[in-house]
Every structure is written in C-alpha cells, then in structure tokens.
N, C-alpha and C positions, 0 to 999 in steps of 0.2 A: 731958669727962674722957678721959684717953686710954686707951685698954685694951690696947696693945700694945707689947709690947719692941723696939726694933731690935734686929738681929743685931748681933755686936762684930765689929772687924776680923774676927779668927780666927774667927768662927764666919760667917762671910760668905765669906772664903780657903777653909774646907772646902765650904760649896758648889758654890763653883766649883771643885774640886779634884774632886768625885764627878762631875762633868759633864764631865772630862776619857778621852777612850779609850785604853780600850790599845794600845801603839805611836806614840801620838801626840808629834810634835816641836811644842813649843810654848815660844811668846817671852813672858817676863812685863815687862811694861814696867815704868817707875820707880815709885815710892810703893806702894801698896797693893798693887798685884799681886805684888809679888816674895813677899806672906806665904803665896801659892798654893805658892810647894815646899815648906813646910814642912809642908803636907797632903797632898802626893798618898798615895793609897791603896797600902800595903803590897800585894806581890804584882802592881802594875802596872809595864809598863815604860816610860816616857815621859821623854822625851828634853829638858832645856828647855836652852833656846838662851841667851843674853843678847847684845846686841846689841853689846859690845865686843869679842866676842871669842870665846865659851866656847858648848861642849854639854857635857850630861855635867853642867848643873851641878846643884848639891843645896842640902836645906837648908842655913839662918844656920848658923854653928859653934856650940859651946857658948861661953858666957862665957869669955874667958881664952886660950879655941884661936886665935882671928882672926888670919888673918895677911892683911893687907894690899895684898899685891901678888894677891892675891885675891879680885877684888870685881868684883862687877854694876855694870851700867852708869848705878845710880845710888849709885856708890861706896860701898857696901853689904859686909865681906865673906860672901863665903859658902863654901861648902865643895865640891869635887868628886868626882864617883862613877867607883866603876871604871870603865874605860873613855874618860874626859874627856878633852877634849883642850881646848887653846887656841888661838887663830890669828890675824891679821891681821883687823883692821879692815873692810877693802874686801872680803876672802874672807863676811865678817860680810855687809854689806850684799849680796854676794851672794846669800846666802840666801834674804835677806829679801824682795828685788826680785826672786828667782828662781820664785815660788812652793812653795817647798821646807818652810814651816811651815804646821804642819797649822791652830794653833790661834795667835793672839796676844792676852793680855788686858792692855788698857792701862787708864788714867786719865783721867778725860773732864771737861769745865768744862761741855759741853753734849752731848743727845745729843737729836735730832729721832725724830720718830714711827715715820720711816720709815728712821733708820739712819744718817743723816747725822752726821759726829764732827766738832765743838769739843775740841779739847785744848790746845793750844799756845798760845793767845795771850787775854787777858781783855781789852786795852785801856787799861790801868789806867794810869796814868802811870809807877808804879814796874816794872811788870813787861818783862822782858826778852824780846822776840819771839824766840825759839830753836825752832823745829819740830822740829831733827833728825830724828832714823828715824823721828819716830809716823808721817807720811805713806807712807814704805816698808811698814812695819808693818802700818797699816793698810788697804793697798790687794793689799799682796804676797801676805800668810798666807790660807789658804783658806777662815778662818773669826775674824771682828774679835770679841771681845768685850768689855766693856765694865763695870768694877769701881768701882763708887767710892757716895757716900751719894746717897740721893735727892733729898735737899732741902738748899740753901746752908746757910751758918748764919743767913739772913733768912727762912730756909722758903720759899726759891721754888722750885717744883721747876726738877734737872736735865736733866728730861727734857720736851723741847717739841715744839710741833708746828712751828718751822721757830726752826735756829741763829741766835741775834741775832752768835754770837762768829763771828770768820775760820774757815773749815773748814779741817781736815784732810785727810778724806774722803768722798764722795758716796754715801748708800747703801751703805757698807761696813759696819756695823754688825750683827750678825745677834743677839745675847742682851747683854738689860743685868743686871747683877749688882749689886744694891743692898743697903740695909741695911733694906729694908722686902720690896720684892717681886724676883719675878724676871722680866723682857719679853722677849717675841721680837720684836722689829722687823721689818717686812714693808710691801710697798708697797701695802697698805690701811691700814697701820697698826699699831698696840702689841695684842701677844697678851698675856694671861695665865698663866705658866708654874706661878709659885707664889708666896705671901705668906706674910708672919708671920703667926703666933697673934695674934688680936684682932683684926687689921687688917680688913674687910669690903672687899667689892667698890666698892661705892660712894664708901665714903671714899677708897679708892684714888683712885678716878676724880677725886674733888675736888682733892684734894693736887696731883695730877698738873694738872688743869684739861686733861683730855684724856679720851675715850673709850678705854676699855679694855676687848676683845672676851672674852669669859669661856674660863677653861680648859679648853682642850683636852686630846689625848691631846701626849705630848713631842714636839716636831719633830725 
C-alpha cells in the first residue's frame, strides 16, 4: 500500500523555485519548467531568459490578459517585468552557448546516475527528432537541472544508471527535481537531497533500481 503523495506540478515548480538564488539568470525549458515563474519567491531578483528571445520574462498572464505575440519558446503566453526586453534569436543562443545562464531547468525522457540527459528523442516511430537549444542549454548554463516525474506512466523509473535514449548531454546534469524526491547527480553517483512524506529510503532505492547515498548537508 502506498503511503505517500506525489508532489503536483505546482508544488514540484515551487521547489525548484526556493532553490533558485538571488540574482540568478535562469532558462526554463518547454513543458513543466516554465510553471517555475510562476513561483519565484517575492523579494528576489532573478532574471529568466526563454530561449526565443526574452529576459525579463514573468509569470503565465491572468486569464483573458494573454497576448500572443508574447510567448515562450514553447508557445506559451506569458507576461514581461520591468525592465524586459526582447531580441533576436541568434543574440538568444548567444547566451546560451556563451555561459552567461546561471541556472537552466529543462525536461528529461532519461537522466543517468551520474548526470547524463535524455531529452529530445524516445525512438518511437511517431516522434519527431528535434533537439534544438536542449544541447546549448544543457552544456552552456552553469548549472543543468532537471524537472519532470520520476516514473513513466509504466513505473519505470526515469532516472538510470546509464541512458538507453540518444543523449543530449555528458554529465551535465547537476539536481533532479521530481515528483517524489530530489537528487544531486555526481560522478559516484545519486545523492539524497530530500523526499516526500511517506516515501522511505529504501523504497526510493527500489523504485529507482539504483543506490541512493543518504542525505547530506545541501550542496
């Protein structure tokens, strides 16, 4: 019987959102991480990029507000903060290729023990191999992190000890942000950060079919 809740999108987006520092310019990649603006903590200043184009940018609008020639790079709209600005594409990958993002949290199909990202391609017959920026993204920002549920909806976990899918990036992975725990990826292997209520150590470790080093102090 199970004894624990997963986190919901939004209460998954506010974790990773209190783990974010002040000052920090950080890329939310498509799906699930864009719900990371709509938590950052009041009274910080953090900068978030999107990769067509924008800093400066902010929460979804309210219902009704949405204007369209205003949208994230996963046609999304959203809204912009004092200060925003927009720009060229190439100025965009710039950035991103420049080391100039502090933090980027994308969406992962696979993510190895020791940091290695699956994103872009399953294999599938129907899926469309499109990488785009996750490889920029990933390799550029000074710090990759890694947002999405732990287990498929077949309960295999996401998270493995070596990517069966095409890589993204080598070891660029540094915190996974799930809907059960949270991992620091390291070249011994998967730390411990924090888990859901109910969840124990153990089961973690089965779910996962991986050893998992117990909690430390936060890296």
């Amino acid at each position: 019987m199970r004894t624990y809740t997963p986190r919901t999108k939004d209460v998954l987006a506010r974790r990773v959102a209190q783990d974010i520092h002040d000052g920090a310019t950080v890329n939310l990649g498509i799906g699930m991480p864009t719900l990371v603006a709509n938590h950052i903590p009041s009274g910080l200043e953090v900068i978030l990029h999107s990769e067509n184009g924008i800093l400066g940018m902010g929460p979804a609008p309210p219902a009704g507000e949405e204007d369209y020639d205003l949208i994230n790079a996963g046609k999304q709209p959203v809204t912009l903060l004092d200060g925003g600005c927009y720009f060229h594409h190439a100025d965009s990958f710039a950035m991103m290729r420049g080391g100039h993002l502090d933090i980027c949290v994308l969406g992962a199909f696979q993510v190895s023990a020791t940091g290695d990202l699956a994103n872009w391609h399953t294999g599938e017959k129907d899926a469309i191999p499109a990488v785009g920026g996750a490889m920029d993204l990933a390799i550029g920002a000074k710090q990759t992190w890694v947002m999405m549920d732990l287990l498929t909806k077949k309960g295999e976990s996401k998270v493995v000890e070596k990517c069966s899918y095409p890589l993204t990036g080598i070891a660029c992975v540094k915190r996974i942000y799930s809907d059960l725990a949270t991992l620091q990826c390291t070249a011994q292997g998967l730390v411990l950060i924090d888990m859901v209520e109910g969840l124990d150590h153990a089961k973690l470790e089965r779910l996962l079919g991986l050893p998992v080093a117990p909690i430390q102090e936060r890296l």
